[in-house]
N, C-alpha and C positions, 0 to 999 in steps of 0.2 A: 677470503676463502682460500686463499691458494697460501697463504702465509700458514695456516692450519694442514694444508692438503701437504705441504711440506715438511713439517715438523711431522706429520705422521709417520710409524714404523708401513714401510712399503712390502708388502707380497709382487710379485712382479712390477709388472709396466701400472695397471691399473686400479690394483687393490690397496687402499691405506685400510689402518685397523686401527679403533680407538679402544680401548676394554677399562672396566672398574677391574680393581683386584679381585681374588677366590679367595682370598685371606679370611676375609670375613672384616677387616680393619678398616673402620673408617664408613658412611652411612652412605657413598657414591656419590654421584654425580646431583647436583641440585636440580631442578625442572626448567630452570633459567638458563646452565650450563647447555642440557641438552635439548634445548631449542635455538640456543647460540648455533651450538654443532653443526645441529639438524639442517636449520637454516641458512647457514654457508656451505653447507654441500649441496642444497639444494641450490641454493642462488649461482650457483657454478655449474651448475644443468649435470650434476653425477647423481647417479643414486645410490639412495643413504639407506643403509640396511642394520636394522637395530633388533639386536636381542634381545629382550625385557624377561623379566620376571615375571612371574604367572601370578606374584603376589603383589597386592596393590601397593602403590606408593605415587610421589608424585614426579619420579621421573620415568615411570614407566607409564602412568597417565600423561603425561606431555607427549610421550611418543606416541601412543594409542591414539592422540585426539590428531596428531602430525599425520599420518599414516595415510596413505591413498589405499594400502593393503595390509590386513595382517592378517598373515599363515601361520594359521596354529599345527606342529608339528605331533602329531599323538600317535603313540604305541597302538597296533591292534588287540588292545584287552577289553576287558569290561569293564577292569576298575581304570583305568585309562580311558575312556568313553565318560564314565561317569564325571570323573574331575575334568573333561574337556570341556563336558558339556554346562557345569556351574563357573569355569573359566571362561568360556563364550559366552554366557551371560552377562557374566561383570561384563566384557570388552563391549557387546552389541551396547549396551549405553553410554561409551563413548565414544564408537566406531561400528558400524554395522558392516561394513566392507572387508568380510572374511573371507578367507579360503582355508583349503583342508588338505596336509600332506599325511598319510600314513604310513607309518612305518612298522614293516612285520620282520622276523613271521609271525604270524598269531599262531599262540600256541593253541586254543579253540576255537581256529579256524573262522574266526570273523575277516571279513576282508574290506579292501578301502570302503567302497559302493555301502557296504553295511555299517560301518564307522560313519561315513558322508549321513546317509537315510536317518541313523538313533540322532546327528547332532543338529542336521539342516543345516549343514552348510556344501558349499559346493566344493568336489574332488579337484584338485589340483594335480599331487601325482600320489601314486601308491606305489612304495619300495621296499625293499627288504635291507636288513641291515647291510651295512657298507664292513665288509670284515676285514680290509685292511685300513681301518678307517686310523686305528690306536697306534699303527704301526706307521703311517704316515705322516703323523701329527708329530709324534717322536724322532722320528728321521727329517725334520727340514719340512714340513709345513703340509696343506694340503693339495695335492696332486691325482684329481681323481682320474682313472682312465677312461678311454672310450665308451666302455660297456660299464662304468660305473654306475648301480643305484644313486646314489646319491649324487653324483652328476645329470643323470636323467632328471632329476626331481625338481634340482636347481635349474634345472632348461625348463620342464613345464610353469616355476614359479616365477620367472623370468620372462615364459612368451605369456605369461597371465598378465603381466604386468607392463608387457608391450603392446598386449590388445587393450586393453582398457583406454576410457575416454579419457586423453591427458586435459583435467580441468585444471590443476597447476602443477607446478613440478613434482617430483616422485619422492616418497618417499615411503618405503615397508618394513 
C-alpha cells in the first residue's frame, strides 16, 4: 500500500488521486485492479473514495459491493429524482447502505428533505451549487473555502462516515 500511496499524483499532505481517462479510450480499470486498489488503501487504515459510474459494469460493481457507504449525489429535479431513484435500485442489490447529497437550486423548488422522502434514503447534506467550483479546478486544484457548499457537504459525508459502526475498514 504505501508503494501505491506513493506512486500516486498528491493533492497536499493527505489526498492521493487515482482516475480512469475522460477520453472515452480504453474500457478502464478491470474489478481485480480496483479491488487490489481498494484494498491497499484500506489495509493502510485511509479512506478510499471512489467515483463510479451510474452505469453498470464490473468495476463499478466491485466498488458497490466494497463500500461501507455510497452517497448518491443528485440535482434537485424531477428528472433527477427519477433516474436516482432506478439508480438506487440497481445499487440497494448490491449495497443497501446509502446516503443522499442534494444539490440545488431547484429550479421547481423541490428541496433535499423532498428528494430524501420521493427516493427513501437518508439526507446526508443538501447544497447549492459551489460557483467557483470551474474556476478552481482550472486554477490549481480544489480549494473549497470556509463557507463553501460543497465543503459543508463533504463534512456531513465525512462525520456520516465517522459515525457509523466501523465493522471493517472504510471505504465509500
Amino acid at each position: 500500500s504505501g508503494a501505491l500511496r506513493d506512486a500516486l499524483p498528491a493533492c497536499g499532505e493527505w489526498l492521493r488521486v487515482l482516475a480512469c481517462s475522460r477520453t472515452g479510450h480504453g474500457a478502464g480499470p478491470t474489478a481485480a485492479a480496483v479491488r487490489a486498489v481498494t484494498d491497499a488503501g484500506r489495509h493502510a487504515g485511509d479512506l478510499v473514495v471512489c467515483d463510479v459510474s451510474r452505469f453498470p459494469g464490473a468495476a463499478t460493481e466491485t466498488v458497490l459491493e466494497l463500500a461501507d457507504l455510497v452517497v448518491l449525489v443528485v440535482p434537485a429535479t424531477v428528472r433527477a429524482c427519477i433516474a436516482a431513484g432506478k439508480v438506487s435500485q440497481w445499487i440497494t442489490e448490491r449495497n443497501p447502505n446509502q446516503g443522499l447529497v442534494v444539490r440545488g437550486p431547484a429550479p421547481g423548488g423541490l428541496r433535499g428533505a423532498d428528494v430524501a422522502e420521493v427516493l427513501d434514503l437518508p439526507l446526508i447534506a443538501s447544497m447549492r451549487a459551489e460557483r467557483a467550483l470551474t474556476g478552481m479546478l482550472e486554477h490549481g486544484g480544489l480549494r473549497p473555502g470556509r463557507r463553501s457548499p460543497l465543503g459543508a457537504a463533504a463534512e456531513a459525508v465525512l462525520d456520516t462516515v465517522g459515525s457509523r459502526p466501523r465493522s471493517r475498514e472504510w471505504a465509500a
